[in-house]
C-alpha positions as CSV (number, residue, x, y, z in Angstrom):
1,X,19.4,23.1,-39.5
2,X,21.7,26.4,-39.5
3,X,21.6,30.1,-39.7
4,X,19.1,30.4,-37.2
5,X,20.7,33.9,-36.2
6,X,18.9,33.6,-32.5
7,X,15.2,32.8,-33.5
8,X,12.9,29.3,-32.8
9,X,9.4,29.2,-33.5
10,X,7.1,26.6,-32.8
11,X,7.4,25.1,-36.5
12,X,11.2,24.4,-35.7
13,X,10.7,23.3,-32.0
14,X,7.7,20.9,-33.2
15,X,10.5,19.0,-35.9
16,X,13.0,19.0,-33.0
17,X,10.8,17.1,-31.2
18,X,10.3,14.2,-33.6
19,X,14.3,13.8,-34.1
20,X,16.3,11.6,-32.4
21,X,19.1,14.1,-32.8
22,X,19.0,17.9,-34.4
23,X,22.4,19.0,-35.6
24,X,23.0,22.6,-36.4
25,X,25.7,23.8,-38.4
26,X,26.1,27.7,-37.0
27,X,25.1,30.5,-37.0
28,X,23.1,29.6,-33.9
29,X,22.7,33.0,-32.2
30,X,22.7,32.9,-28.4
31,X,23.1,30.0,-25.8
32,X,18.9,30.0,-25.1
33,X,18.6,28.8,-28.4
34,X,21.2,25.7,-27.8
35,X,19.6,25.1,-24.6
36,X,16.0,25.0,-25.9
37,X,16.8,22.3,-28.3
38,X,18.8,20.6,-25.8
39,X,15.7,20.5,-23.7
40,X,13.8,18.3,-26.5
41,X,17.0,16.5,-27.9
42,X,20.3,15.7,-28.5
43,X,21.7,18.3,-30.1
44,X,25.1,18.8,-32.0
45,X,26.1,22.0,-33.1
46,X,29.5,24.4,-34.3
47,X,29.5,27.8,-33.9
48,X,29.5,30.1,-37.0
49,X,31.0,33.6,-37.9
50,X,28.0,35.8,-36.1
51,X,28.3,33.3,-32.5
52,X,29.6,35.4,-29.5
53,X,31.8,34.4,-27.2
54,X,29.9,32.5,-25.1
55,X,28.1,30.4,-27.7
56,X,31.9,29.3,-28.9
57,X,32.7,28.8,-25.6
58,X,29.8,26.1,-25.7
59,X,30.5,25.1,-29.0
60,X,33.9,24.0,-31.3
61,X,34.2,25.1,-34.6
62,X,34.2,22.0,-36.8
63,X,32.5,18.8,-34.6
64,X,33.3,15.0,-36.1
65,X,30.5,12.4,-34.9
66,X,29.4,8.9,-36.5
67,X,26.0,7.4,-36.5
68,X,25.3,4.1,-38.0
69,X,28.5,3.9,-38.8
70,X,28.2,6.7,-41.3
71,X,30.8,9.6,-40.6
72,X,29.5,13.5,-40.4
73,X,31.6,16.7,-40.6
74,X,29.7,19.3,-39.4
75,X,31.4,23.3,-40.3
76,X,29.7,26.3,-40.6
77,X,31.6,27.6,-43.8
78,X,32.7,25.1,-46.0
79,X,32.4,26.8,-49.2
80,X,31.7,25.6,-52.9
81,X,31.6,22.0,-53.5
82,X,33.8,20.5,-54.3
83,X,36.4,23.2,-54.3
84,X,36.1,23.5,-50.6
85,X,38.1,26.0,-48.1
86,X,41.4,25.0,-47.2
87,X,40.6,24.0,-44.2
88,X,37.2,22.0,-44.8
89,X,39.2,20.5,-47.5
90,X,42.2,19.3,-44.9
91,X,39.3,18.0,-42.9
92,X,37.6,15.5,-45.3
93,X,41.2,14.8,-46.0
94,X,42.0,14.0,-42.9
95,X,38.7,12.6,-41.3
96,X,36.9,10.8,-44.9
97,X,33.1,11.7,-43.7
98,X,31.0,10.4,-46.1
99,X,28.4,13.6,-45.4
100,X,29.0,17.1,-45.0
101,X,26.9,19.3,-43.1
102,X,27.3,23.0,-43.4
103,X,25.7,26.5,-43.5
104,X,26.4,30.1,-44.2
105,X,25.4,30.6,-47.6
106,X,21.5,30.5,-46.7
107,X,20.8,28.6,-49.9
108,X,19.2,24.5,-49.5
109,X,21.7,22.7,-51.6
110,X,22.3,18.8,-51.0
111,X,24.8,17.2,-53.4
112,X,27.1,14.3,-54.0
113,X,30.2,15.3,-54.0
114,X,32.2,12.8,-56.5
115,X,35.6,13.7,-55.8
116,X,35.3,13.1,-52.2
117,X,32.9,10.6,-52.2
118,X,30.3,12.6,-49.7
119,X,27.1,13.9,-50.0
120,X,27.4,17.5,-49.1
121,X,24.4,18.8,-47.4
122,X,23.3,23.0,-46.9
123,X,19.8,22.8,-45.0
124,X,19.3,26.9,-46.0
125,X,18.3,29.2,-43.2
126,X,15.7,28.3,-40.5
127,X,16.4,31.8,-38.9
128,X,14.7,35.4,-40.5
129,X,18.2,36.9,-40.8
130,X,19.7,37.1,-44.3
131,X,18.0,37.4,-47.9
132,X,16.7,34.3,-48.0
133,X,13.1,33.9,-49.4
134,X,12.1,30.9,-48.1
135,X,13.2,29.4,-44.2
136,X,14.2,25.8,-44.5
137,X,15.3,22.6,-42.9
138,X,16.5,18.7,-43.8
139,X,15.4,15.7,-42.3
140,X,16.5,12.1,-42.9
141,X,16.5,9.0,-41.4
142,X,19.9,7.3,-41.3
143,X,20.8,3.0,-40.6
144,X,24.3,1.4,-41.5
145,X,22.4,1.1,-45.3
146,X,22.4,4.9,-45.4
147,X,20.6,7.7,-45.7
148,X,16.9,7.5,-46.7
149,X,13.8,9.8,-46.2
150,X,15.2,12.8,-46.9
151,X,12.7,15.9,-46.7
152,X,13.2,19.5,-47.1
153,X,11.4,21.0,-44.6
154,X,9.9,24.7,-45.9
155,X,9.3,26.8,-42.7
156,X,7.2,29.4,-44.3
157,X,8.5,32.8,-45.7
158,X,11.4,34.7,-44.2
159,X,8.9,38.0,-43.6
160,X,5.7,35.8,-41.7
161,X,7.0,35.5,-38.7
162,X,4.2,35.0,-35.7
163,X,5.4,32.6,-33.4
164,X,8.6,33.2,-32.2
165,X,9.6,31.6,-28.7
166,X,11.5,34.1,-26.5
């Protein structure tokens, strides 16, 4: 998920709660938010370019993990594929994920990028911030053969909001 911009409902909190791990690509909004996930997960997160100070105190910029032997760079801004940012672009140079996970734009794009040999994944906004339409996450599953499963998760429209969680 990403661009939450400090808001959880229920919807969210129920697919955290099926996954073995939610990762969150910035943009998270305050630390209750991290530790509510936390509470129901494992949770792997970056902060992004609205994130006080105390959220990237909690929180690194860019975070490298693996996971069935699969490699992940998670950013918050990582800008058009594949004519990434300088520095997401020294990072997959430097690191060869095979996926990309990022956020800022707001917009659900998942791609493979050729030149890199990734697949570059935007799961949208979850959050009610921004001029998004439509709020949105990505689930997959993942095993040493890949990914597989993948689902865009449609939270419901950026301006129905009932059940937000403190």
């Amino acid at each position: 998920m990403s661009d939450t911009h400090g808001y959880i409902d229920h919807t969210i909190l129920k697919y955290v709660k099926e996954s073995d791990i939610t990762i969150h690509a910035g943009d998270i909004g305050n630390d209750k938010l991290i530790d509510n996930i936390r509470n129901h997960t494992l949770f792997v997160g970056v902060y992004g370019n609205i994130d006080d100070h105390i959220v990237r105190s909690i929180l690194k910029e860019n975070e490298i993990i693996e996971i069935e032997n699969h490699k992940f760079l998670i950013t918050h801004i990582a800008g058009k594929s594949p004519s990434y940012n300088q520095k997401t672009k020294e990072l997959i140079n430097n690191e060869k994920p095979n996926i990309l996970i990022y956020g800022h734009s707001h917009l659900l794009k998942v791609e493979f990028d050729k030149r890199h040999n990734l697949t570059a994944i935007n799961p949208g906004a979850a959050g009610k911030h921004g001029f998004h339409k439509k709020r949105t996450m990505i689930r997959f599953k993942i095993s040493s053969q890949g990914m597989k499963d993948m689902e865009i998760i449609d939270l419901g429209d950026r301006g129905k909001l009932s059940d937000a969680i403190g």
